[in-house]
N, C-alpha and C positions, 0 to 999 in steps of 0.2 A: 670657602667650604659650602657657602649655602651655595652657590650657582652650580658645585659639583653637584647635588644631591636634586637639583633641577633636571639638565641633563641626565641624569643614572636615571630618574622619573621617566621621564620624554622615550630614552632611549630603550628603556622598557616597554613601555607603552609601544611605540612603533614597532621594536623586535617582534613582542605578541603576535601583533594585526600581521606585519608581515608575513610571521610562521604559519598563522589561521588561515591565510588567503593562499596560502603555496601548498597548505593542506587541501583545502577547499576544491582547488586545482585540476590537483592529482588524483582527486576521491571522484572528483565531478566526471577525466578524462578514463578513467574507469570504469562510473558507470558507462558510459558512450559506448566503449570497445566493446562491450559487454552486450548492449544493448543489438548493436548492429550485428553485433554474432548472431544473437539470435533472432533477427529479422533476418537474415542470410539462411539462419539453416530452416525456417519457416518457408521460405519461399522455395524452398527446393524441389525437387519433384517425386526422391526418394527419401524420405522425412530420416533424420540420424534416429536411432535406436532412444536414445535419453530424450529425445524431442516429443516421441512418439512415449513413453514412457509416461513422462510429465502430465501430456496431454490428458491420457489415461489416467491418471491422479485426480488432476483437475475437473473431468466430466463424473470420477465418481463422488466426489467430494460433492459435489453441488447434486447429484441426482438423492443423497445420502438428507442433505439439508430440505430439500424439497419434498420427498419422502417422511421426514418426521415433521415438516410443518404438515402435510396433509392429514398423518394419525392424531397430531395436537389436534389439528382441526374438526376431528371426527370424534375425540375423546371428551371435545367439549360439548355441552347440554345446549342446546338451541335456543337461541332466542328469540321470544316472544313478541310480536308486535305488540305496542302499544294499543289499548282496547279506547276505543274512541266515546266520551257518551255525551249524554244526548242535549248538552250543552256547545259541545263543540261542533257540530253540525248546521 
């Protein structure tokens, strides 16, 4: 009984790793396909509609981010050099 209960261990242990890595796999060979799609349709010369879509997404999103950092930037009160005196000279 005990060397069963070794085994039924082990053999779980292995089934796991085995399932994780066939996961792993399959998730990884996805993203690839996926990836490669869309360096294909990036290099095209007449961009697909969702390429061109996205794209647009993306340049507003970041013009959007840049835009509120520079009213933060402007909303805040300036600061002051440090005034030097006449020891540190």
């Amino acid at each position: 009984m005990n060397t069963f209960g070794q085994a039924a261990i082990l053999g779980l242990c292995f089934g796991l790793l085995w399932g994780m890595g066939c996961t792993l796999a399959i998730m990884y060979s996805i993203y690839l396909a996926g990836y490669r799609k869309a360096v294909k349709e990036s290099l095209k010369p007449v961009k697909p509609e969702r390429y061109s879509h996205v794209l647009h997404a993306i340049l507003t999103k970041k013009a959007m981010k840049s835009q509120r950092k520079i009213e933060a930037a402007a909303a805040r009160p300036p600061v002051e050099p440090p005034s030097q005196s006449p020891s540190q000279s």
